[in-house]
N, C-alpha and C positions, 0 to 999 in steps of 0.2 A: 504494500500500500504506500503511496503517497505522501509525505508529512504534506498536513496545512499549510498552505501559504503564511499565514500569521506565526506557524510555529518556525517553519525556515528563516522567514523576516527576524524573529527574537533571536533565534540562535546564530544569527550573524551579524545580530548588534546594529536592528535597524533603527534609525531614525526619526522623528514623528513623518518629517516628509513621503519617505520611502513605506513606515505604517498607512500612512493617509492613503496613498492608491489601493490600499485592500480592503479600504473601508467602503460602503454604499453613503452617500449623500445623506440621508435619515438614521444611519448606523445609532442602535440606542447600546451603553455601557453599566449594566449596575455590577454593582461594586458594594460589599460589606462595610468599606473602611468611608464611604460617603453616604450622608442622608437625602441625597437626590440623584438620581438618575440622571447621567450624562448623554447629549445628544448632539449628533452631529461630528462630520467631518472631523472635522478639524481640532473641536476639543477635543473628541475620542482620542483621538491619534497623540495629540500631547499628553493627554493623562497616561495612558497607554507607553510612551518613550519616557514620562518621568518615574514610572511605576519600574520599570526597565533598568534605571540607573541604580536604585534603589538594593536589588537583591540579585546574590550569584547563587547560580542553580543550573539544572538541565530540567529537561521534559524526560517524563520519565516512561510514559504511556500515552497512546490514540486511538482512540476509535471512531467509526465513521458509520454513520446509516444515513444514506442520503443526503441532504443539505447540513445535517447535523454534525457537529464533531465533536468530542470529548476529550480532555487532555488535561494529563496529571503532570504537576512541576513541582520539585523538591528542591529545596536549599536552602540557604543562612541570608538571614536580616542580623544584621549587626550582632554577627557570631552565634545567632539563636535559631535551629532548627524550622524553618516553614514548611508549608505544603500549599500548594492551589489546585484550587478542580476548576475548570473550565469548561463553561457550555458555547458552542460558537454557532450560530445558525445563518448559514449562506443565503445571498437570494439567488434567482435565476442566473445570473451572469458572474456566480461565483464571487461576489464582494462581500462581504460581512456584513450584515442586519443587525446583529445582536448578537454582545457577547455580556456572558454574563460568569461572577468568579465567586467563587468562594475560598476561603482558607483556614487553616489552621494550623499550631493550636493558636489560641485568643493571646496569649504571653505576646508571642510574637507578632498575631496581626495587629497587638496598641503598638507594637516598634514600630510595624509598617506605616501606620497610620500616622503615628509622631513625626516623623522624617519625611512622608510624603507631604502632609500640611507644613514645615519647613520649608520644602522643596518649590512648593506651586503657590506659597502665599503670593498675593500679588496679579497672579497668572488664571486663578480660580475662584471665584465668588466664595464669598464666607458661607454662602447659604446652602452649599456642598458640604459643609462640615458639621453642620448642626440641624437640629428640627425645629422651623419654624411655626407658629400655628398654621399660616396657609400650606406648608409642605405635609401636615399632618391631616389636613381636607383632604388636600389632594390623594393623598393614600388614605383617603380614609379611615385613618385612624382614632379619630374621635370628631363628632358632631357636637362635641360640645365645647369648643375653642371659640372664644370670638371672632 
């Protein structure tokens, strides 16, 4: 089989620019270590190469059914054991729609999290790092916020 595009692009230390062409123009990014869902191009692609600089590792597993793809990555955030699981889902022309991660353990996704809002202050809205009452509408998390 194949690696992903996205996974060859990581493993040879791509870029946001060189990330951005595998992305689809709508491309959505949820992510455990932000309270809002990232959208589009362009941000995807920078969070995506700051997320990058961040932790050394390899992909360790892949699987594919279809537009779908699955991919486990193991390594160290600041000397501390990680893991990610990856869900990637293609569109028709092969770009990425949506990619969504998860990680663990929690020790070291607050390292991730610490160092990457280090890394993108400035670059990323605060409202990625915390739950506003309208981000808690929005997910529905409670109808009882002003």
């Amino acid at each position: 089989m194949d690696k992903h595009p996205l996974r060859r692009a990581r493993e040879s230390q791509a870029a946001a620019p060189e990330l951005a062409v595998l992305l689809a123009p709508n491309v959505v990014f949820h992510s455990p270590i932000l309270a809002k869902t990232v959208r589009g191009r362009e941000l995807v692609s920078q969070v995506m190469a700051v997320a990058a600089e961040i932790r050394s590792g390899e992909y360790i597993q892949e699987m594919r059914e279809g537009c779908s793809t699955f991919l486990v990555w193991r390594g160290l955030i600041d000397g501390e054991l990680i893991e990610t699981l990856e869900l990637i889902v293609d569109d028709e022309a092969g770009l990425i729609l949506e990619r969504i991660v998860a990680m663990r353990p929690l020790s070291a996704a607050s390292k991730f999290r610490q160092i990457f809002v280090e890394k993108t202050r400035g670059r990323l809205p605060d409202e990625y790092f915390g739950v506003t009452p309208e981000l808690a509408r929005e997910a529905n998390l409670t109808k009882e916020l002003p």
